[in-house]
C-alpha positions as CSV (number, residue, x, y, z in Angstrom):
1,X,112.6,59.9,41.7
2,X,110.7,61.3,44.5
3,X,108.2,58.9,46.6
4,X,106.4,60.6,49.6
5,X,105.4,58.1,52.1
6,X,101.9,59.0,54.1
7,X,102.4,56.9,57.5
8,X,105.5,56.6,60.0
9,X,105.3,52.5,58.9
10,X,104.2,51.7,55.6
11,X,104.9,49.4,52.3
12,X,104.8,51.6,49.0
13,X,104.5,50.0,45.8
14,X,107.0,51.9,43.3
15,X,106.5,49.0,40.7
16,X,105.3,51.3,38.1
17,X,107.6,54.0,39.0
18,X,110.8,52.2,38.6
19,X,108.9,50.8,34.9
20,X,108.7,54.3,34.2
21,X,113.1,54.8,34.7
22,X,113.8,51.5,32.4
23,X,115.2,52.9,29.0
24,X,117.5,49.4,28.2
25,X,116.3,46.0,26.4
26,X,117.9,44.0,28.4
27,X,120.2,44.0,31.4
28,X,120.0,45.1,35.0
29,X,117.5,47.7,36.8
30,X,119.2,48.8,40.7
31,X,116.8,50.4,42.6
32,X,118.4,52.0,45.7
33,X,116.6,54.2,48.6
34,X,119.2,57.0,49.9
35,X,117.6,57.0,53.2
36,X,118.4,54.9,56.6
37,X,115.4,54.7,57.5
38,X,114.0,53.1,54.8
39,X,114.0,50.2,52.5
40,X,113.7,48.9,48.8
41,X,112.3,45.0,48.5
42,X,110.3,43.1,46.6
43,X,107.1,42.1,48.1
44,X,103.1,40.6,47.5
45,X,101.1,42.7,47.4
46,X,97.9,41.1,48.0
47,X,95.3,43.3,50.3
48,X,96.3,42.9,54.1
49,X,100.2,41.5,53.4
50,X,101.7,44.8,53.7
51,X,100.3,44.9,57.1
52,X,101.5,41.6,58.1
53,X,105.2,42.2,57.2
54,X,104.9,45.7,58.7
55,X,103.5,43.7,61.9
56,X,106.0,40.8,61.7
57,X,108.7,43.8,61.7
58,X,107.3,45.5,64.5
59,X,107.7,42.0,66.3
60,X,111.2,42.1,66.0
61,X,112.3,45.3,67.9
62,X,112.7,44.8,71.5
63,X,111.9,46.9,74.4
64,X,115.5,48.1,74.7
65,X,117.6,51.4,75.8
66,X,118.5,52.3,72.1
67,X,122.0,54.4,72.4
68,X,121.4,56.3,69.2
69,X,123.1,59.5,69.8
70,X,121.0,62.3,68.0
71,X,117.5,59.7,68.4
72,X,117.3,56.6,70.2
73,X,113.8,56.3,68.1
74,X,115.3,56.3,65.2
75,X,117.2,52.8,66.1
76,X,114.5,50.2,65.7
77,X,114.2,51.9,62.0
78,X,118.0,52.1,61.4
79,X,118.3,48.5,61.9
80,X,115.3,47.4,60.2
81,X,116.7,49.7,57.1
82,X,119.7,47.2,57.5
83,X,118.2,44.2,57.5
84,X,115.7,44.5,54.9
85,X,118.3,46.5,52.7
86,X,119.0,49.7,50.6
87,X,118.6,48.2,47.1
88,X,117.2,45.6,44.5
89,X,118.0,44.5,41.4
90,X,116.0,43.5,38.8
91,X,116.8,41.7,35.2
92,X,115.3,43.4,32.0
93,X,114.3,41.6,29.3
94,X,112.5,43.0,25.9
95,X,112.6,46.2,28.0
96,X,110.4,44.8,30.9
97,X,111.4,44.0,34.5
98,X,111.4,40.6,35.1
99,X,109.1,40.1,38.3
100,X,107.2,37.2,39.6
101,X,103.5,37.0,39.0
102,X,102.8,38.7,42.6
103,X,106.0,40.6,42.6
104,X,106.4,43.9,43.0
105,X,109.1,46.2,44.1
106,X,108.0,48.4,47.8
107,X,109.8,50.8,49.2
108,X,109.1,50.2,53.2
109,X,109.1,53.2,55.2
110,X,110.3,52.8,58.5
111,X,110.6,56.8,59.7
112,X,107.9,58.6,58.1
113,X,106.1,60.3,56.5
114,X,108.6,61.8,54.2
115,X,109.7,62.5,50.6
116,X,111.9,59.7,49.9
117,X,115.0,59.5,47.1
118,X,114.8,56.3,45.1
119,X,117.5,56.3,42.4
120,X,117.1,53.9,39.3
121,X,119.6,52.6,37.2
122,X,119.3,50.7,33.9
123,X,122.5,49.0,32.9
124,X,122.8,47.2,29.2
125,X,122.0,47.4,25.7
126,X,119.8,50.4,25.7
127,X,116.3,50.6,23.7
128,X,117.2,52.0,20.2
């Protein structure tokens, strides 16, 4: 799937996307970004938290000389990418993801905007 960020920094909520790409009844949904400048997680949701994690990881790159070779700007969203991480995965049960009542998977766009490839994978007994 395609998600198109609207902001250079921003938390997307892909929860009913990645709903959308479950076809099994129960095992394993892997969502992976193929980007490095962006990142899958789970996250609240609750109006203003997607600001404070996008603040709280602003307040963790340093006033540095990055020594990225085609963009030192890029760095700062390289290793945020890293740290935060490429991919989650889920447990299905009954066909539903199995989330916590304020959980929902975000894709955190660190580069943008930009169209964004999120690939989902449903491993186990399919739906019959």
């Amino acid at each position: 799937m395609v998600i198109t960020s609207s902001s250079e920094r921003e938390v997307v909520d892909i929860t009913r996307q990645v709903e959308g790409g479950v076809d099994i009844k129960n095992g394993i949904c892997v969502v992976t970004i193929l980007h490095t400048t962006a990142a899958i997680t789970t996250a609240d949701m609750d109006p203003g938290t997607d600001l404070d994690f996008l603040d709280f990881l602003n307040s963790l790159i340093p006033e540095i000389s990055w020594r990225h070779p085609h963009d030192p700007g890029h760095a700062p969203a390289h290793l945020l990418s890293s740290i935060i991480g490429s991919s989650v995965s889920i447990p299905v049960v009954e066909g539903q993801l199995q989330l916590g009542t304020w959980q929902r998977i975000v894709l955190v766009e660190l580069d943008g905007p930009k169209d964004r490839n999120v690939n989902v994978v449903s491993i186990g007994k399919k739906v019959e």
